[in-house]
C-alpha positions as CSV (number, residue, x, y, z in Angstrom):
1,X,0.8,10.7,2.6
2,X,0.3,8.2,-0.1
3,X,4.4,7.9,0.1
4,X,4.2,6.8,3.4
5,X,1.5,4.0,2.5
6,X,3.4,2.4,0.0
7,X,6.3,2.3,2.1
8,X,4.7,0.6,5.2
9,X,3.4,-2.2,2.2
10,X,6.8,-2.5,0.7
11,X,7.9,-2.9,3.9
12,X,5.0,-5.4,5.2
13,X,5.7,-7.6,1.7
14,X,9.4,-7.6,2.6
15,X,8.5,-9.0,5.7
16,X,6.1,-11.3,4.2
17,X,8.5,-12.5,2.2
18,X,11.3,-13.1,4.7
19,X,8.5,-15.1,7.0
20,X,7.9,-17.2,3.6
21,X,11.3,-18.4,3.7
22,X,11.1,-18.9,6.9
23,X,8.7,-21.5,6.8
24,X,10.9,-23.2,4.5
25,X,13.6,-23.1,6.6
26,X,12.3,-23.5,10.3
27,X,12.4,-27.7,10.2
28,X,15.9,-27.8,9.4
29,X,16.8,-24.9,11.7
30,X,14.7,-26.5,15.1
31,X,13.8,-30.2,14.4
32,X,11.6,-30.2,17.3
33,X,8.9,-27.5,16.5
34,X,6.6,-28.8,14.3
35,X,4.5,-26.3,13.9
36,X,6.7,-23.6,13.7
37,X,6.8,-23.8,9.5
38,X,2.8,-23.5,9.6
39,X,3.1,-19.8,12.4
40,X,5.5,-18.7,9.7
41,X,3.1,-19.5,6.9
42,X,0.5,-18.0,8.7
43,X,2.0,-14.8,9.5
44,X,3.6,-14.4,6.2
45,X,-0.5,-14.7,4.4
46,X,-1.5,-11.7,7.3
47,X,2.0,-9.4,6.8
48,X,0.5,-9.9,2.8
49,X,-2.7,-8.9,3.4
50,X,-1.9,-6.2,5.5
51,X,0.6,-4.7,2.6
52,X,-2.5,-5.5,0.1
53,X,-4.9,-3.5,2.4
54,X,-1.8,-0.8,2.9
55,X,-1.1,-0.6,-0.9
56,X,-5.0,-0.5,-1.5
57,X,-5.4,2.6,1.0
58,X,-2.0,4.4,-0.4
59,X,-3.4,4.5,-4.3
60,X,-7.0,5.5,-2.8
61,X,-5.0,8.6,-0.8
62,X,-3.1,9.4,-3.7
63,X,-6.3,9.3,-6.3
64,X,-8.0,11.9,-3.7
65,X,-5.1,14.1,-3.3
66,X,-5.1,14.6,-7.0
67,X,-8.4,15.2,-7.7
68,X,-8.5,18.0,-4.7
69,X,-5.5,19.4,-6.5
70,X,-7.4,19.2,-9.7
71,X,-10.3,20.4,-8.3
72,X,-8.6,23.4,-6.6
73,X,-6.7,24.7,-9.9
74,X,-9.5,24.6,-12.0
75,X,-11.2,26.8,-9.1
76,X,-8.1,29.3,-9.2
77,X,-8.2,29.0,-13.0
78,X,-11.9,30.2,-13.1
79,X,-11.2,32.7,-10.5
80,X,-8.9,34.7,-12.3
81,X,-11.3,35.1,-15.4
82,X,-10.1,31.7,-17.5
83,X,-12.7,29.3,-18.5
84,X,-16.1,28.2,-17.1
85,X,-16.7,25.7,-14.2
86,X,-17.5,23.3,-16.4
87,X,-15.1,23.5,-19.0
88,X,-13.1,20.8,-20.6
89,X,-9.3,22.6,-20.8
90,X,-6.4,21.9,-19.6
């Protein structure tokens, strides 16, 4: 799951990035839209804070995912007659 979250934000900063030049570009490229550089601006900061937020969420997934796994082979470790509950091991 976490995989798929830090995919959608590479992909979110790729398209960030691509809107960012397109602000730099859009004057030359249609002379009479004005305002076209500032959209692109603008929707290159939310496609950047949507892959911040995305990237956020994927390392919080993946943090879980490990402690459940941890979590569940220390329980299968203490099930078949290893160390205590609380024990330090590895």
């Amino acid at each position: 799951m976490a995989r798929n979250l830090y995919i959608l934000a590479s992909v979110l900063f790729l398209f960030a990035a691509i809107s960012f030049v397109m602000s730099l570009t859009a004057g030359r490229m249609q002379p009479a839209l004005p305002a076209n550089g500032t959209l692109w601006k603008t929707t290159a900061l939310f496609l950047t804070v949507g892959g911040l937020i995305v990237a956020l969420c994927g390392v919080m997934t993946a943090l879980f995912e490990q402690i459940d796994r941890r979590t569940e082979e220390r329980r299968i470790r203490h099930r078949d007659g290893g160390t205590r509950p609380g024990s330090r091991t590895r």
